[in-house]
C-alpha positions in Angstrom: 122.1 57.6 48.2 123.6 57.4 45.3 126.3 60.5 46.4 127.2 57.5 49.3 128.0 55.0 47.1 130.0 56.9 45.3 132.4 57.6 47.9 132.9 54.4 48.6 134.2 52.8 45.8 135.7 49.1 45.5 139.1 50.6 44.2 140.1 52.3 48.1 140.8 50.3 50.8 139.6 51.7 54.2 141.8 51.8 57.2 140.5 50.0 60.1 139.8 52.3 63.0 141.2 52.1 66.4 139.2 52.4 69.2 139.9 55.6 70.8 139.1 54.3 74.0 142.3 51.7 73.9 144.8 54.4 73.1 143.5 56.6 75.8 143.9 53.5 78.0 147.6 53.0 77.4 149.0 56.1 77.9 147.4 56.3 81.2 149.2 53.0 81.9 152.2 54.9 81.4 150.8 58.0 83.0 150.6 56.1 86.3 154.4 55.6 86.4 154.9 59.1 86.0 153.0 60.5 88.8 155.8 58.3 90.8 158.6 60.4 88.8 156.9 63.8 88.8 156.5 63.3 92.9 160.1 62.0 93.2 160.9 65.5 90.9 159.0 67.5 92.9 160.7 66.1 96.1 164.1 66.3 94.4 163.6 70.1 93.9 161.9 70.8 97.1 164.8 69.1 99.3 167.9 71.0 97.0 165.7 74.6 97.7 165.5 73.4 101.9 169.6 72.3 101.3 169.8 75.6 99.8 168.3 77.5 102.5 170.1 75.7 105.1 173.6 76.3 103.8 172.4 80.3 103.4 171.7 80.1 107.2 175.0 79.0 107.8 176.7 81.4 106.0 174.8 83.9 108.0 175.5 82.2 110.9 179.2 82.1 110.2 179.2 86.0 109.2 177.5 86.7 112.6 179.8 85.0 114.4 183.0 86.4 112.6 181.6 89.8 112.9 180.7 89.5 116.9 184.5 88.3 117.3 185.7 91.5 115.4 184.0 93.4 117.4 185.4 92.0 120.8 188.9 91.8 119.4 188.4 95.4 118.7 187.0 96.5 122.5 189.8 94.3 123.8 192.4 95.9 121.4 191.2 99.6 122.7 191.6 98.0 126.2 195.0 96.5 125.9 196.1 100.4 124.7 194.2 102.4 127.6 195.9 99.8 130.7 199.3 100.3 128.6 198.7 104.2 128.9 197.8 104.0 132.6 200.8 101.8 133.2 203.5 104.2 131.5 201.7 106.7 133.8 201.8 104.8 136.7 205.3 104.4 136.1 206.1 107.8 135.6 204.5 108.5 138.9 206.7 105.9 140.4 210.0 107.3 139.1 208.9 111.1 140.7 208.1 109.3 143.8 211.4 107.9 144.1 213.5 110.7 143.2 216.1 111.5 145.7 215.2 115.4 145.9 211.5 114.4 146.6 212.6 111.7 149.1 214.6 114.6 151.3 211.7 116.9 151.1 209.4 114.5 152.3 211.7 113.4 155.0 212.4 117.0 155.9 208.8 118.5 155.4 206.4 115.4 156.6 208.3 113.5 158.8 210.6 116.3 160.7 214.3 114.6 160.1 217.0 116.7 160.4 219.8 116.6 157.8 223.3 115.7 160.7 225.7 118.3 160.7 228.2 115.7 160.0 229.1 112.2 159.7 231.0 109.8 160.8 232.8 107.0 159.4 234.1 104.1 160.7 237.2 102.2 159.6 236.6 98.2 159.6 239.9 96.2 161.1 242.3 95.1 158.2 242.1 91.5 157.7 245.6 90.6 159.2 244.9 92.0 162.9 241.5 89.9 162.5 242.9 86.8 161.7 245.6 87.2 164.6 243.0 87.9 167.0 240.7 85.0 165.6 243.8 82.5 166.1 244.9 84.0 169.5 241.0 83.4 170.6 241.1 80.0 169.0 243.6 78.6 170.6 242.2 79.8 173.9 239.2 78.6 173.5 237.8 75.1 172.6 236.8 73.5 168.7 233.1 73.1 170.0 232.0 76.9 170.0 234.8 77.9 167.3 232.6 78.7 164.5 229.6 80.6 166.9 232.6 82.2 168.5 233.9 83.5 165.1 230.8 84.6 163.9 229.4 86.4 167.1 233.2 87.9 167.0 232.6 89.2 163.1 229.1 90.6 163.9 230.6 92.7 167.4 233.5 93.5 165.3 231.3 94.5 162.3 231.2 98.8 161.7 228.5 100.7 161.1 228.1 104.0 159.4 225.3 105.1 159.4 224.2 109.3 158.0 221.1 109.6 160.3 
């Protein structure tokens, strides 16, 4: 006993001690805010990794989509230059078709025209004796019919010349 009395001395002033319990207690206090912040963290991280995620989606989406419209520009592209062969083509084939030398073969060979051994022309009146007759007819007849009488005149009057 003596070692115990030595070690306590009236010279050293002892520390109170805390009860470990009560500093236990207060942290906790503030521990029980904290779960509120570490959930609202977690939450916070969890909704910018789905925001990330979503936005990855859409670029993908976006890509698809650009890529699926190249691809039909393209077929359309290869279309556009195959119906602009086909039509030079066709248009060649028109032009033979309508040659003149083609045209008189087919009428010669196919058909079974004959070329005419000659042809004749006929000379239309000169305006002068038309007009004289017009007047002379005019005057005999009455301003009612004048202008079907003119024309029927013009169309009997009228020459043809005609090769075939």
């Amino acid at each position: 006993m003596v070692l115990a009395e030595n070690s306590y001395s009236a010279g050293t002033v002892r520390a109170p001690v805390r009860n470990k319990h009560k500093l236990r207690n207060r942290p906790r206090n503030r521990l029980r805010n904290k779960p509120h912040k570490k959930n609202l963290l977690y939450f916070q991280v969890i909704a910018l990794i789905l925001c990330a995620f979503g936005l990855g989606l859409y670029y993908i989406n976006m890509n698809h989509q650009v890529t699926a419209l190249s691809y039909r520009l393209e077929a359309q592209k290869e279309k556009v230059a195959m119906l602009q062969r086909d039509y030079k083509q066709l248009e060649l084939k028109a032009a033979e078709l309508q040659c003149p030398d083609r045209v008189e073969e087919v009428a010669v060979n196919k058909l079974g025209m004959q070329k005419p051994d000659s042809v004749l022309f006929a000379a239309l009146p000169t305006e002068e004796k038309t007009t004289t007759t017009q007047e002379q007819k005019k005057g005999d007849q009455g301003q009612d019919n004048n202008s079907w009488s003119l024309a029927f005149q013009k169309w009997v009057n009228r020459a043809e010349a005609s090769p075939w």
